[in-house]
C-alpha positions, 0 to 999 in steps of 0.5 A: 901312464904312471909307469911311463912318467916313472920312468921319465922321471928316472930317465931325466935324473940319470941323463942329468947325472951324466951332463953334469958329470961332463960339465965338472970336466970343464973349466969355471971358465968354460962352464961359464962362456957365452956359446950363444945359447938360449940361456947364454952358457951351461951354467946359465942353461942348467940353472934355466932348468933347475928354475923351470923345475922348480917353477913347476914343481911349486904349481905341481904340489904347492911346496917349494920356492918357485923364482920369478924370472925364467934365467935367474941364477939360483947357483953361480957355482958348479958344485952347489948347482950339481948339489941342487939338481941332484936333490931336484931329481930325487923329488922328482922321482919322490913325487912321480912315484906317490902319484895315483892313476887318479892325480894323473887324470885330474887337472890342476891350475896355476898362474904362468910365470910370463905374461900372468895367465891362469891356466887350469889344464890336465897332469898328464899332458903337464908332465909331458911337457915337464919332462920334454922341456928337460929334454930339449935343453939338455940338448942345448947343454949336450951342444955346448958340451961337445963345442967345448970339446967334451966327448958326445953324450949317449942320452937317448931314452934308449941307452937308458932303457939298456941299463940296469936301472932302466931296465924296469922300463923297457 
């Protein structure tokens, strides 16, 4: 099991780093349009996912600001955003790899930032969800790329895989 979130930890910043490089593509306004997403345009679907990160990052570890409302917007402007998601994906990747067979195994309780629940659940099946919600909204993102006439996007676990920092992986 550690291996396997290693490698979606690793997998999740080198998808990233290519949505956000076709987003730099874009222009203020472009980045900015309401494509009838979830979270409106792709700024406000990746400031979502950088909000969730964070969100449970801080019930993960204790550490770090965790912002109230699932579509705050934590950067208004591209290059600080991209900063930010960056230096997310390397404590992602930090995090994942300090963890033993044993924290994986174990269980961890927070309060859930929509209807107040507290919820005691196992790592593993947390993380699942973690890096499939990254996934699915990088989906959305990936959407809006191409509506905006951005080139469709390789970002299968697999292309990963086939790279030479995947490789480890597959």
């Amino acid at each position: 099991m550690r291996q396997h979130f290693q490698m979606f930890a690793a997998y999740n910043r080198w998808a990233n780093a290519l949505v956000y490089e076709a987003t730099a593509a874009l222009s203020e306004e472009d980045q900015n349009r309401d494509m009838g997403a979830f979270f409106g345009s792709l700024m406000g679907t990746l400031n979502h996912l950088l909000v969730t990160d964070r969100i449970w990052l801080k019930r993960f570890t204790g550490e770090g600001a965790a912002p109230a409302s699932l579509d705050t917007i934590l950067y208004p402007d591209f290059v600080g955003l991209r900063g930010a998601r960056e230096a997310e994906d390397a404590r992602i990747v930090e995090w994942i790899g300090s963890l033993s067979k044993e924290d994986l195994a174990g269980r961890f309780t927070y309060v859930t930032a929509t209807d107040m629940r507290t919820i005691s659940q196992r790592l593993a099946p947390a993380l699942a969800h973690f890096f499939n919600h990254q996934t699915h909204h990088r989906g959305q993102a990936h959407a809006m790329l191409t509506a905006l006439g951005q080139p469709s996007l390789r970002l299968d676990l697999v292309y990963f895989q086939r790279m030479e920092e995947g490789r480890a992986f597959a």
